[in-house]
Every structure is written in C-alpha cells, then in structure tokens.
TORMITI-906255 format. One line per 2 residues: their letters; for each residue x, y, z negated of N, C-alpha, C. Coordinates in Angstrom, 2 decimals. Layout:
A	X:Y:Z:X:Y:Z:X:Y:Z  ...
//
This chain:
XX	26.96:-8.96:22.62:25.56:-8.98:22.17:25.28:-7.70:21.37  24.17:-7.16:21.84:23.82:-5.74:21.02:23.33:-5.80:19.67
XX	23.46:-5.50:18.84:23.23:-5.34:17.53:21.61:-5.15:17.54  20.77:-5.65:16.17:19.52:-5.64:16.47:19.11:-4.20:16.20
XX	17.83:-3.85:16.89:17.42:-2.20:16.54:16.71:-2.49:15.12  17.03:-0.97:14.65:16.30:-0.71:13.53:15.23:-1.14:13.27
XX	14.34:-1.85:12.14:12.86:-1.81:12.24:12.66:0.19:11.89  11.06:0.17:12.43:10.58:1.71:12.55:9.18:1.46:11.63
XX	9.45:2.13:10.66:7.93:2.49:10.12:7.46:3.94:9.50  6.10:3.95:10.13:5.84:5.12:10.28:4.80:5.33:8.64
XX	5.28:6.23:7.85:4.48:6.81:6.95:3.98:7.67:6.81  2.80:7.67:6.78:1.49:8.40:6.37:1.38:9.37:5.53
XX	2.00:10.44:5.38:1.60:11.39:3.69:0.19:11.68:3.66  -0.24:10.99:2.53:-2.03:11.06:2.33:-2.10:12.23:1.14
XX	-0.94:12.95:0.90:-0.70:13.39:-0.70:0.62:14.34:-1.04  0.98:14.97:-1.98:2.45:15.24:-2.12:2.18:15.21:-3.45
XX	3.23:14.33:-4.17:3.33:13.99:-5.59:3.23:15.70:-6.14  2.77:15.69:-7.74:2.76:16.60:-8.11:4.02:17.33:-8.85
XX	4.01:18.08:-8.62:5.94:19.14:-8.99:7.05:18.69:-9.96  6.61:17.59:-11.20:7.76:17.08:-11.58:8.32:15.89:-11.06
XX	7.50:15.30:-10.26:7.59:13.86:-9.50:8.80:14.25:-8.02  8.13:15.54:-7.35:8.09:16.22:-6.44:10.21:16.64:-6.23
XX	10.52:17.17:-7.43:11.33:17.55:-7.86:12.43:16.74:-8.23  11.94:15.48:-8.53:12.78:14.60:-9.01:12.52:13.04:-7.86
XX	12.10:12.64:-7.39:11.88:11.87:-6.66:11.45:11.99:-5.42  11.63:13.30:-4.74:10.97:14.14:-3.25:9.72:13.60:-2.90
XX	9.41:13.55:-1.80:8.02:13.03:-1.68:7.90:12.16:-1.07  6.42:11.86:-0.69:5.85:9.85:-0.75:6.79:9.35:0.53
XX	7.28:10.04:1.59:8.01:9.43:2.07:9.61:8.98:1.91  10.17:9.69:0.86:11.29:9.37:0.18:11.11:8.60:-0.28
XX	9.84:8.51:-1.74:9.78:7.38:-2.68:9.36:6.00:-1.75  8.53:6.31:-0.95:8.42:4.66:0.06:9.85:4.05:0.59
XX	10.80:4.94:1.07:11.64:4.57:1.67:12.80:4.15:0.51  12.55:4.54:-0.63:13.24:4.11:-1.86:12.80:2.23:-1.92
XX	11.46:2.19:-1.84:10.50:0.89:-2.31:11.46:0.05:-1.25  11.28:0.50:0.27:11.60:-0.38:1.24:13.11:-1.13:1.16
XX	13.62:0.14:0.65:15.74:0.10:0.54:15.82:-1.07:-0.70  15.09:-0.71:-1.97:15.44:-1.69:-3.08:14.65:-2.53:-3.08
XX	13.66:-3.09:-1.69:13.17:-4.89:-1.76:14.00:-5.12:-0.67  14.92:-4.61:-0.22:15.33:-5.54:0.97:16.28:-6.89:-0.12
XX	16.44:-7.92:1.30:16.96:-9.04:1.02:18.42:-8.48:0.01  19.04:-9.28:-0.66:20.28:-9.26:-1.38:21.30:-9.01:-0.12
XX	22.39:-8.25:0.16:23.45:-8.39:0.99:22.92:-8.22:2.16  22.01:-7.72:2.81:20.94:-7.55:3.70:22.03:-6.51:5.00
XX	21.98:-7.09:6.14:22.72:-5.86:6.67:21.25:-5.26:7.44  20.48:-5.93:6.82:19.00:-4.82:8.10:18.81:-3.45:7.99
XX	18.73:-2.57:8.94:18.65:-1.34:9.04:17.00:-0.92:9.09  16.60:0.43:8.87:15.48:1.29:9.21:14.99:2.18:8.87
XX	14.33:2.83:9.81:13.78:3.98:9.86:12.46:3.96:9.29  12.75:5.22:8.23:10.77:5.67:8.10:10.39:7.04:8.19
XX	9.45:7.23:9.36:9.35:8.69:9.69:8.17:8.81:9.23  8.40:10.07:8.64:7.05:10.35:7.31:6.00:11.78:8.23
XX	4.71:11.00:8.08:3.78:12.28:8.70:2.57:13.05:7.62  2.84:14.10:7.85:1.49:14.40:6.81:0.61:14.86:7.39
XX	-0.46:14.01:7.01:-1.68:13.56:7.31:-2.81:14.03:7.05  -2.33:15.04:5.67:-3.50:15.75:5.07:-3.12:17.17:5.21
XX	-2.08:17.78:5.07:-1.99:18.98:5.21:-2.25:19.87:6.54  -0.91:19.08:7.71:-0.60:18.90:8.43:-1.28:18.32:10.01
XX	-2.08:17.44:9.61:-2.69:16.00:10.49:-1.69:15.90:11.80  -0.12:15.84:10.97:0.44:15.31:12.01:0.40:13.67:12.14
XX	0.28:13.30:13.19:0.44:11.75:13.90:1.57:11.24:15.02  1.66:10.17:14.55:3.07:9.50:15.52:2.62:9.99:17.03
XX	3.26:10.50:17.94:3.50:10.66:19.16:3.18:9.51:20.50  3.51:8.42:19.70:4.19:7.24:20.67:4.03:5.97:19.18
XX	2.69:5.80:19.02:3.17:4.58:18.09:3.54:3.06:17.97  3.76:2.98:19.75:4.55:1.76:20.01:5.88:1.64:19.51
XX	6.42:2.54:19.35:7.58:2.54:18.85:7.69:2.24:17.04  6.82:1.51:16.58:6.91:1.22:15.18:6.51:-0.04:15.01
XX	7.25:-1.12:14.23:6.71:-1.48:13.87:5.17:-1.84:12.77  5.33:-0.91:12.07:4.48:-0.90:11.39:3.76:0.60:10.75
XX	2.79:0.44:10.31:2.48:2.24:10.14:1.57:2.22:8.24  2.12:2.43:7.62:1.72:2.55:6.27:1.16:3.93:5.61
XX	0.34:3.94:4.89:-1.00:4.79:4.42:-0.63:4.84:2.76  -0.13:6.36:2.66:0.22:6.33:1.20:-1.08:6.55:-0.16
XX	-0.98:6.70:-0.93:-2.32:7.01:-1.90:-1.69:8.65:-1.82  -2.97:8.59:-2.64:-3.58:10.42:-2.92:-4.38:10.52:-3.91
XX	-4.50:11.98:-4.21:-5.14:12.08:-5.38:-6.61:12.52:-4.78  -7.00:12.50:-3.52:-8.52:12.78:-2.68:-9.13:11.76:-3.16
XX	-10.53:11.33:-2.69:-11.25:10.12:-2.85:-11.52:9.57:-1.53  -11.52:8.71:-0.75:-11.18:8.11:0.42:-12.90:8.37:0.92
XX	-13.61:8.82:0.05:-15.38:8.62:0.35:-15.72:9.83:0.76  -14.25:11.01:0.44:-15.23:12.09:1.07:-15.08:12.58:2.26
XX	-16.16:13.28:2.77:-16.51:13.85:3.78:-15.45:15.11:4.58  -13.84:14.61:4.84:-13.34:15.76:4.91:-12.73:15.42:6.27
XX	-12.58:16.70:7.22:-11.84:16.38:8.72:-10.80:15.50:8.32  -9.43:15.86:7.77:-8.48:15.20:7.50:-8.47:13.46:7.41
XX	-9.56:13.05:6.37:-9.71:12.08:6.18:-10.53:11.13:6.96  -11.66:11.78:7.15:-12.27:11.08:8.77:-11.47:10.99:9.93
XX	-10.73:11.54:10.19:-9.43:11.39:11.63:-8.56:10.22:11.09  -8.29:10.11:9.68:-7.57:9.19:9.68:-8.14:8.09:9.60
XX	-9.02:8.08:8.95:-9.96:6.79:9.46:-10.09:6.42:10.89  -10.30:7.19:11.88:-10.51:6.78:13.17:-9.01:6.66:13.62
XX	-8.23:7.11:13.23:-7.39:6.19:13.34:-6.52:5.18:13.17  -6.60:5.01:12.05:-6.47:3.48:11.86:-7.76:2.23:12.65
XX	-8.84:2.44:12.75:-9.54:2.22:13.94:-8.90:1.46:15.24  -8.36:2.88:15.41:-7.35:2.71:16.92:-6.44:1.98:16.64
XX	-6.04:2.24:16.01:-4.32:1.15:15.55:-4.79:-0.48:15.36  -6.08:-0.64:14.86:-6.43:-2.01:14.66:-6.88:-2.37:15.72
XX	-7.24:-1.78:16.65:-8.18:-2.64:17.84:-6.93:-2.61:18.79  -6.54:-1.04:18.99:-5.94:-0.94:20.20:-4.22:-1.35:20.05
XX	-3.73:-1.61:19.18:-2.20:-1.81:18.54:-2.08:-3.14:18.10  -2.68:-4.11:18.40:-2.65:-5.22:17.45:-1.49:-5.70:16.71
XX	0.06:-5.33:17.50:1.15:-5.77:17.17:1.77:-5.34:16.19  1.21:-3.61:15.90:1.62:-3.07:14.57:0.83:-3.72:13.16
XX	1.71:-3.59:12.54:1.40:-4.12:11.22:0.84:-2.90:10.56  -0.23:-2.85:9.59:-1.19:-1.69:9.04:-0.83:-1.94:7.46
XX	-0.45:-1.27:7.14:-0.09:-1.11:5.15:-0.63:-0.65:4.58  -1.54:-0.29:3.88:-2.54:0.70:3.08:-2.06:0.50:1.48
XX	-1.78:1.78:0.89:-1.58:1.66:-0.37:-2.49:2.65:-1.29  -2.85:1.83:-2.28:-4.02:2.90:-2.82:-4.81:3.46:-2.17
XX	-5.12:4.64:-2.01:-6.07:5.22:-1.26:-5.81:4.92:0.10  -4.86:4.36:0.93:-4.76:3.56:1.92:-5.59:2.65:2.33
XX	-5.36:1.69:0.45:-6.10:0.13:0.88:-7.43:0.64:1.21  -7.98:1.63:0.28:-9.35:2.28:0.64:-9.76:2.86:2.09
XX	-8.82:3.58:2.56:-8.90:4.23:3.88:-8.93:2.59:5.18  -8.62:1.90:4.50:-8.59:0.85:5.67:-9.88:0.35:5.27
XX	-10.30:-0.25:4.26:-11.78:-0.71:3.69:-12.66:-0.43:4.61  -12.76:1.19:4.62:-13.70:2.15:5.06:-13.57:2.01:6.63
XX	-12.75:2.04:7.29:-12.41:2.30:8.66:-12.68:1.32:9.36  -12.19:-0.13:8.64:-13.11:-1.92:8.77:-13.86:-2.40:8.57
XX	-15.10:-1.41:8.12:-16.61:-2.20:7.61:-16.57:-2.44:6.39  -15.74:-1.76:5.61:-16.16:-2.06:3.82:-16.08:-0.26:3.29
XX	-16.11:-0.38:2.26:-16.70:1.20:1.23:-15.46:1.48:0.63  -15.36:2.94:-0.28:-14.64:3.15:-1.70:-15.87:3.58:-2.30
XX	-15.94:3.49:-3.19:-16.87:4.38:-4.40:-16.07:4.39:-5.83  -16.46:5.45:-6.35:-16.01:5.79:-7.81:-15.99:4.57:-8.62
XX	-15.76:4.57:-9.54:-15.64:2.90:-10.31:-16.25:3.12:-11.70  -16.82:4.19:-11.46:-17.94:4.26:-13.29:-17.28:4.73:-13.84
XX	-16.40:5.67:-13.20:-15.18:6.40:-14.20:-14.48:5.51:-15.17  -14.03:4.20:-14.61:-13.51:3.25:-14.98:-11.66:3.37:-14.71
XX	-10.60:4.06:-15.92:-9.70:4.02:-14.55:-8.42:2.72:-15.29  -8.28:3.03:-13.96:-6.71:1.44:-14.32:-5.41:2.25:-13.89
XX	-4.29:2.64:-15.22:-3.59:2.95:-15.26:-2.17:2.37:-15.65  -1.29:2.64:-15.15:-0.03:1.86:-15.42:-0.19:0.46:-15.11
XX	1.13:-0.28:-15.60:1.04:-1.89:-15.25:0.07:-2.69:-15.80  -0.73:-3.50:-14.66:-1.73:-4.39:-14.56:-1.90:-5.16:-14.36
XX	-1.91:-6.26:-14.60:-1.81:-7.85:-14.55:-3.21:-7.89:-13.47  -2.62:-9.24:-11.92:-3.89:-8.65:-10.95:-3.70:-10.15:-11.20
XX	-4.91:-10.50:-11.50:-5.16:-12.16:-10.93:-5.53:-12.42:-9.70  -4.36:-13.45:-8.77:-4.25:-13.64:-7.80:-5.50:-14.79:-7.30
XX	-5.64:-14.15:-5.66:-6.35:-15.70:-5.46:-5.46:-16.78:-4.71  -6.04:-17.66:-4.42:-4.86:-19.00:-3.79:-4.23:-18.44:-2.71
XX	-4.81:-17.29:-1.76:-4.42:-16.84:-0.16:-3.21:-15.94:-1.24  -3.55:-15.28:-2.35:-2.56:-14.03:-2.53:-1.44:-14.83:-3.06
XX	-1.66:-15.84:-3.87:-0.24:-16.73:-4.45:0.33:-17.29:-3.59  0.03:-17.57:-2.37:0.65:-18.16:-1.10:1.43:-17.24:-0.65
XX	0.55:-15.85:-0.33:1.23:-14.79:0.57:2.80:-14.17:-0.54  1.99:-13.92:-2.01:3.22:-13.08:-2.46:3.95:-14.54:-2.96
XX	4.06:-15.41:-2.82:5.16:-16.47:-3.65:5.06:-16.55:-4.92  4.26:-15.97:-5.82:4.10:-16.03:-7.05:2.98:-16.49:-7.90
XX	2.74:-16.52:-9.04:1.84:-17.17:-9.79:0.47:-16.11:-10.50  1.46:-15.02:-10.68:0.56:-13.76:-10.79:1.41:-12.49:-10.99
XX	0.96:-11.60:-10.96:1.29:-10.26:-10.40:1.16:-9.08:-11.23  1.85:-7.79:-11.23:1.90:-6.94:-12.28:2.27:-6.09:-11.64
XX	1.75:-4.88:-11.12:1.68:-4.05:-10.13:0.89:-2.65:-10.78  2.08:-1.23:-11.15:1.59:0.07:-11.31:0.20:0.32:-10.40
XX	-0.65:1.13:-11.72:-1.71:1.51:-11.30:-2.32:3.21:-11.54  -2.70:3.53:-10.97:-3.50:4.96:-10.78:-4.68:5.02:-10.13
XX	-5.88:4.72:-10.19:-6.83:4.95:-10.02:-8.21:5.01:-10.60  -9.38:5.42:-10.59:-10.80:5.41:-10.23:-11.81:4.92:-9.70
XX	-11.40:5.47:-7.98:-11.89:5.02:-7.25:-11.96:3.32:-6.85  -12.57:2.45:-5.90:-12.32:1.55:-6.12:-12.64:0.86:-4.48
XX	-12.15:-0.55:-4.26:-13.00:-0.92:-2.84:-14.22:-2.20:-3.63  -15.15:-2.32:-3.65:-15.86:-3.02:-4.37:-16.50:-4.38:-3.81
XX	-15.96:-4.29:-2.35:-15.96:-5.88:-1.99:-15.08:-5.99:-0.57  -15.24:-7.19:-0.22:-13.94:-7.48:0.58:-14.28:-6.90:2.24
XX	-14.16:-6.22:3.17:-15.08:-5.95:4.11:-14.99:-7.50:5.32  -15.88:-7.24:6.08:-15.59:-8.13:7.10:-14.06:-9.01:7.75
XX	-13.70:-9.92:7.94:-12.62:-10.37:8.58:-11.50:-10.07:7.82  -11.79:-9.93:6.48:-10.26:-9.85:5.52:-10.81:-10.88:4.22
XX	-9.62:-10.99:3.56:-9.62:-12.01:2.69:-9.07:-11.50:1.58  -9.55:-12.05:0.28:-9.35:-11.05:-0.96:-7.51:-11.89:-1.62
XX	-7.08:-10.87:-1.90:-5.46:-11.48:-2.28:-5.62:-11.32:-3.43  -6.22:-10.65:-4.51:-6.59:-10.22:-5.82:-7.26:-9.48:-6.96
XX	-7.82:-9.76:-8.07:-8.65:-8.67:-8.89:-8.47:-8.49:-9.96  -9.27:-7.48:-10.71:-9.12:-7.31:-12.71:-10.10:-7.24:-12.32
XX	-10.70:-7.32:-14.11:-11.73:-7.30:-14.60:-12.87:-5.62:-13.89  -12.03:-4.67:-13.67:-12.27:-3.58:-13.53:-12.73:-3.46:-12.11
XX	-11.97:-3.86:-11.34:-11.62:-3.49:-9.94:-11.61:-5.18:-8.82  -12.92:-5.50:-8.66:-12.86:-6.47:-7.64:-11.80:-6.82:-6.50
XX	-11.43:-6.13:-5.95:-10.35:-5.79:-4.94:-9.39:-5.30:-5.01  -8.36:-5.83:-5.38:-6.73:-5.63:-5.52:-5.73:-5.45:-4.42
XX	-6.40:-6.13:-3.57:-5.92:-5.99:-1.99:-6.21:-7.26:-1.38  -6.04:-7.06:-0.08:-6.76:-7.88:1.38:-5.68:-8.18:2.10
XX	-6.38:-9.13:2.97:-5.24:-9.04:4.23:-6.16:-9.48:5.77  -6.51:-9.02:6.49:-6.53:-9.24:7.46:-5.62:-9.87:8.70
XX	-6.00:-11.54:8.91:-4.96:-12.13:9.63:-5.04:-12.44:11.20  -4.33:-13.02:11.81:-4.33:-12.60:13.39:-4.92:-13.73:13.52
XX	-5.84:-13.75:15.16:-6.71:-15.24:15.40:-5.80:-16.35:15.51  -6.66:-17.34:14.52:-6.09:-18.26:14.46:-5.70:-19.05:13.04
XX	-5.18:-17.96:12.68:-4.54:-18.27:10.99:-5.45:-18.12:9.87  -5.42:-19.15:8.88:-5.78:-19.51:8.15:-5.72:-19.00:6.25
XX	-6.45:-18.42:5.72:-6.14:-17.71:4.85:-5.81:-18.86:3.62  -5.98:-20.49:4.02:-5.60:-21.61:3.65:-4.36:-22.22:3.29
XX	-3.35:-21.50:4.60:-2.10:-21.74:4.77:-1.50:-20.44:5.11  -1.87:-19.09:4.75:-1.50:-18.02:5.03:0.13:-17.62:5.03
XX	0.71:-17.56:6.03:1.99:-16.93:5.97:2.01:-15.44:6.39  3.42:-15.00:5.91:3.71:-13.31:6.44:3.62:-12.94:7.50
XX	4.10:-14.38:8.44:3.56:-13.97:10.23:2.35:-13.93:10.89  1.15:-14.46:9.84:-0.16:-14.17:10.19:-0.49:-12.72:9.46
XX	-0.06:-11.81:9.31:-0.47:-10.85:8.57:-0.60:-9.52:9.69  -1.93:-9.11:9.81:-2.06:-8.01:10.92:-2.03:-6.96:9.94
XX	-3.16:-6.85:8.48:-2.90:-5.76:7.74:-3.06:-6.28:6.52  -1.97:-4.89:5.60:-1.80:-6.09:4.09:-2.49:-4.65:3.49
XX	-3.21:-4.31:2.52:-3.20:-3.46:1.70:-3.28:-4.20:0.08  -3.06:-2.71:-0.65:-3.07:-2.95:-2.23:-3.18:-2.11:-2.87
XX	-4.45:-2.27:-3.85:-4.88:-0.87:-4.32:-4.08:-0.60:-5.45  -2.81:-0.96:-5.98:-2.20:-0.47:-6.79:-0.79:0.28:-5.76
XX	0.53:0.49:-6.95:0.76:1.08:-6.05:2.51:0.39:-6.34  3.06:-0.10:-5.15:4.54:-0.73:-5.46:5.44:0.11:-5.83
XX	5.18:1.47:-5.12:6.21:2.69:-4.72:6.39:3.16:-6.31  5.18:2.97:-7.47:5.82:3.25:-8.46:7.18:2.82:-9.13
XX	7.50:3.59:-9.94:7.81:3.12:-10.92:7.74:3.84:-12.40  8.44:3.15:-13.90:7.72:3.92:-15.24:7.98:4.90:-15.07
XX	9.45:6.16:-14.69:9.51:7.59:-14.62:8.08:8.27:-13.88  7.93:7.51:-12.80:7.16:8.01:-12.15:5.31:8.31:-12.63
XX	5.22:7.13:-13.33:3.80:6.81:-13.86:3.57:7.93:-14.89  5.23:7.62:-15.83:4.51:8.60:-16.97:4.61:10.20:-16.88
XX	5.22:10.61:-15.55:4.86:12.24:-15.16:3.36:12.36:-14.95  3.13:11.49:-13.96:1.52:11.38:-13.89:0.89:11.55:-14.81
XX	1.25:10.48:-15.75:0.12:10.45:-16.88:0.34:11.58:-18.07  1.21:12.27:-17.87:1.90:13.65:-19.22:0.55:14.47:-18.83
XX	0.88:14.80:-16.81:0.21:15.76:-16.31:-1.13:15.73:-16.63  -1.76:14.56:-15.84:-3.03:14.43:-15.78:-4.01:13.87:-17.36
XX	-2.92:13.40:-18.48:-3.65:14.34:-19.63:-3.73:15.69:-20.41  -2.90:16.15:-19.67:-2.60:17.95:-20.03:-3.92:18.65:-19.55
XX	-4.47:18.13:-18.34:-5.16:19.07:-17.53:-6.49:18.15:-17.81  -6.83:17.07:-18.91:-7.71:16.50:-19.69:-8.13:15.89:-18.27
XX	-7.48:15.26:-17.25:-8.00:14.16:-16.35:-8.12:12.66:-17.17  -7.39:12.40:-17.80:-7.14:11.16:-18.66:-7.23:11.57:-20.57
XX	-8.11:10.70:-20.84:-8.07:10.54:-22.29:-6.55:9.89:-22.98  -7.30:10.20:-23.89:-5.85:10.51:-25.12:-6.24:8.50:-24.86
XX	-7.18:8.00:-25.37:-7.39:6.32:-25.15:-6.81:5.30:-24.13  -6.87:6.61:-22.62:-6.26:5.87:-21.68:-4.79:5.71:-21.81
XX	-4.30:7.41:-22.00:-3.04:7.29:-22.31:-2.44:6.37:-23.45  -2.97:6.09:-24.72:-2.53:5.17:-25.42:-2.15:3.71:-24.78
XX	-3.39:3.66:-24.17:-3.19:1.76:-24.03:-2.57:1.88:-22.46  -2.16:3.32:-21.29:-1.14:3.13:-20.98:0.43:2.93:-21.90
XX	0.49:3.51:-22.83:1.72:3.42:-23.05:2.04:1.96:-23.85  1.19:1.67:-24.31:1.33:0.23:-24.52:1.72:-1.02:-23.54
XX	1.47:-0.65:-22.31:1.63:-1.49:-20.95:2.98:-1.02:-20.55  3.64:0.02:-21.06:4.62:0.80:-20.12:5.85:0.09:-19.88
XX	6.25:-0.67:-20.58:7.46:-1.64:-20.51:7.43:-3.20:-20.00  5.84:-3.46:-19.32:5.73:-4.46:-18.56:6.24:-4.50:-17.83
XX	6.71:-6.12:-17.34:7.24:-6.12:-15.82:6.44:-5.66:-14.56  6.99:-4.86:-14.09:6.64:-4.40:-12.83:7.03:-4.81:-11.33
XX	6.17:-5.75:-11.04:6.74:-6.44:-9.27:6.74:-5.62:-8.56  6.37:-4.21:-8.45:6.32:-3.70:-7.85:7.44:-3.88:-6.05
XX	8.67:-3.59:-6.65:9.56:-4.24:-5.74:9.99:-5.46:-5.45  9.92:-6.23:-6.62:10.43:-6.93:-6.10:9.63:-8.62:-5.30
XX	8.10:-8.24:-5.86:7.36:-9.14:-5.36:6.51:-8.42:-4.03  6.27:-7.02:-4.05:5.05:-6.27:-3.04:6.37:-5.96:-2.07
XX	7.51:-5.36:-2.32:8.49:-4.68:-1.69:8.84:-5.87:-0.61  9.00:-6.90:-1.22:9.37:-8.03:-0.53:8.93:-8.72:0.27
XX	7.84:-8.41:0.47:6.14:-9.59:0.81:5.89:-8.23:2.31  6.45:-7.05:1.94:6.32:-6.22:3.02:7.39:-6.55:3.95
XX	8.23:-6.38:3.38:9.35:-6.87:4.73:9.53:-8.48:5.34  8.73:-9.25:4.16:8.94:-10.71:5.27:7.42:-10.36:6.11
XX	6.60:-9.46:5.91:5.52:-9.50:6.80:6.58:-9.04:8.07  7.07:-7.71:7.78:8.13:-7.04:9.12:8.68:-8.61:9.70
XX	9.47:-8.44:8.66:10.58:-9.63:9.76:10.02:-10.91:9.99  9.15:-11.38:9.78:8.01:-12.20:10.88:7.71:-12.23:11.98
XX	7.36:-10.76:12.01:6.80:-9.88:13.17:7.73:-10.00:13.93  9.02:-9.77:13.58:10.18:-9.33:14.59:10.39:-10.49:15.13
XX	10.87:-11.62:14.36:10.96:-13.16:14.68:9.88:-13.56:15.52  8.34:-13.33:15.59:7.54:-13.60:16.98:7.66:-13.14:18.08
XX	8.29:-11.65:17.82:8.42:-11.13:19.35:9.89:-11.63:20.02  10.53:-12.19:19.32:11.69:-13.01:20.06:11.74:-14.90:20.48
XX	10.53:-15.13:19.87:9.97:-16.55:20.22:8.97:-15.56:21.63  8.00:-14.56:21.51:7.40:-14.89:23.10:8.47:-14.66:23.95
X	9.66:-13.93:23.61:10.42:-13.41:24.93:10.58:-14.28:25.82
//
C-alpha cells in the first residue's frame, strides 16, 4: 500500500514582513508553514507542502491549481479597497477558485479575509482609524464555537481596515466591539451553519492573524510606532495584552488542518 501523498497548499504572498521580522522569521511563506508544522496533530506522521507565490510583487500564480489542496491569502500592509492591478487580479481570482475549484479549500487571513469579502459580494473599508492590535479576545458565535471547539478565542491582531458585514452565503464565526467580522465561513450545499463541521467548510477566513506570534507582533509594533503609524496609547494597551494567551496555533492552526483532513477523508469516501 502506497503511503498517503503530501497535503499541497498553495500560499499567497500578499506582503513581505518588514526587515526585522524578515530577517528573523523569513517570509509569510516560512512563517505560515511554521503555523501549519506547530498545529499539526501531536505525533502526527502527516506530511506537506506549501508553495509560496507572490502575488503582489511578482503576480505569480499556481500553474495547475488542482494540484492543491487548498490555497491561502496572507495579510499585508495594502488596503484590500484599493484600486491596484495586483489586487484586483487577485480578487478575480479567488472568484475563479470559488466557482470554478469547488474542491479547494480558500483561507484568507487578514487582508485575505478581506480580499475574499470583496471578491464574494461583501466590502473592506477603513474602520474610523479604529485599530486592533495584539491579542484580542473575539467573541464567538454558536457556528464559530462549533467550528473552532472552543468557548472563546484570542487571536493576534494588526489591523484598521475592516470587513463590516458578513457578505452573501457566509456565516459570521466572530466579533469585537471594534470590528463586526472576525471571520466567516462559507459552507458547501447542504450544510448547516447549525451543525457546522470542518468537512462542510469550502472557505474559512480570519481577520486576525494565527501566523503571529509575541516576537513577531512586537517588531511590528517597535516599527510602526517609530514611523508614528501607531500611538504611544495603542502601543501601551498593546503591551498590556502582550502576554495573553494566544490560540493562534493551537485553536486556528488546528481548525485549519481538520478543515484539510476532512477534505481528504471525503475524497476517499467518493472513491
């Protein structure tokens, strides 16, 4: 009997961390493939691949994206609303991937969850220069405490921008006070956002971000109050949050791969 193939997921560079992140943690497709390696199962012998495309510099795209299971959309420091080639192509394609791919699974993170919003009949807009930084307590709804197994959630944050309501044919998994939309899920016909499992999951996004973690947040936040993007206020009552628990992995990291291995488990029930 042949050993099972790798799962394949294809990542998106929407971004390249900025030079001390860059330097110390390579870029968004390293740090994703970090997220993916430390939620796998305990003792896990599952294997996989993540082939990283950049999207913004570059507008390179998968070749052949049958060959993935799944295709994930990293954040950025762009705004998902503007008007730029780069970002309109990727919108149309994720488009394609949702109509014409149904079997791939769609991941949007941060400016992801936004890039999918937009591409499915919902918006980003600025958030009143409202921003949510570091760890954030997301109050779940009943579909999101089902999907992630938990009671509530605490998930690194970086943003502004925002998705400000749920678009068509997705279902809201969570919010703050700040930010209506924490992330969605769009499920396959049939399934019920009532009894929602990982194998009904066509696309998961989340506007925070799992792939963090605190090294990572507080380069961000050194930088981007050096260059007066963030107040001295934000930065305070980040650093007050900084030693929260962070699910990042082990509740979002996790909730991604039982979506994968769902997936994999249906295509060996149609065989």
């Amino acid at each position: 009997m042949s050993p099972p193939r790798p799962f394949r997921i294809a990542i998106l560079l929407c971004d390249t961390p900025i030079p001390p992140v860059l330097a110390e943690q390579g870029d968004y497709g390293n740090i994703f493939r970090e997220l993916f390696r430390k939620s796998l199962p305990s003792h896990s012998d599952i294997e996989f691949i993540a082939d990283a495309f950049d999207v913004r510099n570059k507008q390179e795209y998968p070749e052949n994206a049958d060959i993935y299971d799944a295709v994930l959309l990293t954040g950025s420091s762009a705004s998902a609303y503007e008007n730029l080639d780069w970002i309109n192509r990727l919108i149309e394609y994720v488009r394609f991937l949702a109509a014409e791919k149904p079997k791939i699974r769609i991941f949007g993170i941060c400016f992801g969850h936004q890039i999918v919003a937009r591409a499915l009949g919902g918006e980003c807009v600025p958030n009143g220069g409202n921003w949510e930084v570091g760890v954030t307590k997301i109050d779940l709804t009943e579909t999101g405490k089902k999907l992630f197994g938990v009671s509530e959630l605490n998930v690194e944050q970086m943003h502004r921008d925002h998705v400000p309501a749920v678009p068509p044919s997705f279902h809201l998994l969570g919010s703050t006070p700040i930010a209506p939309n924490h992330g969605m899920v769009q499920l396959y016909d049939g399934a019920s956002p009532d009894s929602v499992s990982p194998a009904d999951v066509h696309i998961f996004t989340i506007q925070g971000h799992p792939e963090f973690h605190k090294r990572i947040t507080e380069e961000i936040v050194k930088f981007r109050q050096s260059t007066g993007i963030l107040s001295n206020e934000i930065v305070d009552d980040f650093g007050r949050r900084a030693d929260w628990r962070n699910d990042g992995v082990s509740v979002v990291g996790k909730t991604l791969w039982e979506i994968l291995r769902a997936a994999r488990a249906g295509e060996k029930v149609q065989q």
